[in-house]
C-alpha positions, 0 to 999 in steps of 0.5 A: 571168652566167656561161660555162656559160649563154653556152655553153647560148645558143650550143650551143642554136643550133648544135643547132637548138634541141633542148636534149637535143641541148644537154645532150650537147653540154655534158656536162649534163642538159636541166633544166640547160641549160634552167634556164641560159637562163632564168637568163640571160633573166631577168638580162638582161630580155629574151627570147632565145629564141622558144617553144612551150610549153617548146620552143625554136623560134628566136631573138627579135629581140633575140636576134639581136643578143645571139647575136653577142655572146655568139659573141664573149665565148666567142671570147676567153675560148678566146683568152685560154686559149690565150694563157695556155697559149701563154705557160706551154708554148710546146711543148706542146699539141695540133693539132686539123685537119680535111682531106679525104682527098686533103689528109690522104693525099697534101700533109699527111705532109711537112708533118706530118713535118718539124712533128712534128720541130719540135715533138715535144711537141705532138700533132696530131689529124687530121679528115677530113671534107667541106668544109662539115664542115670548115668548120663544125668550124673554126667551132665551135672544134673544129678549129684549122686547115681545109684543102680546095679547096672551100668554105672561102672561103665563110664570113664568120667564117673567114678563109681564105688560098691556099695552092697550085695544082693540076690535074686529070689523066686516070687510064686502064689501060695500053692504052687509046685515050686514050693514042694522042691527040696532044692530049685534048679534052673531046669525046674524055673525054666518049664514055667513063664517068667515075669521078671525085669527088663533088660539093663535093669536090676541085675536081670543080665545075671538071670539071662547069664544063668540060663544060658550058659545052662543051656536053657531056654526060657518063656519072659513072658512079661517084664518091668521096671518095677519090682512092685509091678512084677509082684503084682502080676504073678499074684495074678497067676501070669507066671512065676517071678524073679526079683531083688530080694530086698523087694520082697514085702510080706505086707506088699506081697499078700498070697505070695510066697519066696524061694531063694535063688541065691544058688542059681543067679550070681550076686548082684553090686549096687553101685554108687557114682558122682562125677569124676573131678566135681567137688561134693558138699560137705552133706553129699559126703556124709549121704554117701556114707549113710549109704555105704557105711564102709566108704570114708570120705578119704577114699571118695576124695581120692577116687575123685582126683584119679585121672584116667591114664 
């Protein structure tokens, strides 16, 4: 038994049992992965995988429980990689984290900043994704740390921790209606067309949950990822604009004025996440809490080690 064929089990399931889809991931050829299952089929005396012919169509029932184990066994030869490199070079390394947009563009600079002070010889790679892209890199061990407000709570292996709140604010173009109420209401936002997120991004479940549940309906006429984009398009007069208030710029958003809306849309969470059970260097921690102030890294440690039941 050896690593490359618990990779080759774990990478085949990940890819949805193409073993060409396998090989590039592991830098091999497709004999090779399919040489290292078999291998490891044999050793064990059980079939992992269900075929056929020589397709790989899904896992048996024994390999359902094998899979877990061999998560776990590559689990902690990364930990204990990372440990034997936390313990020779403290200093030194590389930062691997997957953000959205608005994360990376507006809340993460500071952070960044002040940790690159801190540890100047650590590189960091920052990847902007989708939350379930986020997720799933994290998962994967591709990503060290996941940041988002959607989407990161809903999986059993990450263990993902509040980090602060947030509103929605209203973006319109200096001059318009909106302005003159005393007090927004949903009613008022919904005779205009809305240029707002796309759906699993940045708290836009939130703005759907209100209008529904009001009764609204609403004209979305164009959505984005980007906080920046959606700025942009209503200073064109597309519509009026609704996004994360630590999005808004008065120097970005020159002729673009803001109406809080903290009374009409729930609160949002941004949330952290690593991976449940990894082993984090010593400069992942303090990130962390550069990051979320109120996170210590006893609460981390002991998050980490909890098990689902």
């Amino acid at each position: 038994m050896n690593f490359q064929q618990l990779r080759s089990i774990r990478e085949a399931t990940r890819c949805g049992y193409n073993l060409t889809e396998v090989a590039n991931a592991l830098f091999t050829s497709q004999p090779g992965v399919s040489r290292q299952i078999r291998e490891l089929e044999e050793e064990l005396g059980v079939d992992i995988f269900e075929r056929n012919g020589k397709r790989l169509t899904g896992l048996t029932e024994p390999g359902k429980g094998i899979l877990p184990i061999i998560e776990r066994l590559l689990l902690e030869a990364e930990n204990l990689q990372q440990a034997g490199n936390d313990y020779s070079d403290q200093a030194r390394g590389t930062l691997a984290i997957a953000t959205t947009h608005t994360q990376a563009r507006y809340v993460l600079p500071k952070v960044v900043q002040q940790f690159r002070l801190a540890f100047p010889e650590v590189r960091i790679a920052l990847q902007q994704s989708a939350p379930e892209h986020i997720a799933e890199w994290v998962l994967s061990g591709k990503a060290d740390i996941g940041i988002a407000t959607e989407g990161l709570s809903q999986f059993k292996d990450l263990v993902s921790f509040p980090c602060y709140k947030w509103n929605h604010v209203v973006v319109v173009p200096e001059g318009h209606p909106l302005l003159l109420k005393e007090t927004l209401s949903l009613e008022d936002l919904s005779n205009y067309p809305l240029i707002t997120y796309d759906v699993g991004f940045t708290g836009r479940g939130h703005i759907d949950d209100a209008f529904r549940q009001a009764g609204l309906r609403t004209d979305i006429v164009l959505t984005a990822m980007d906080s920046d984009v959606i700025q942009q398009y209503v200073a064109l007069g597309l519509g009026v604009g609704l996004v994360a208030s630590m999005a808004v710029e008065t120097q970005r958003a020159q002729g673009l004025k803001t109406i809080t809306a903290s009374h009409l849309f729930s609160s949002n969470v941004t949330r952290l996440a690593v991976r449940r059970g990894a082993y984090l260097r010593a400069y992942t921690y303090d990130f962390i809490q550069r990051f979320a102030p109120d996170l210590t890294q006893e609460d981390i440690r002991k998050a980490l080690s909890e098990h689902e039941e």
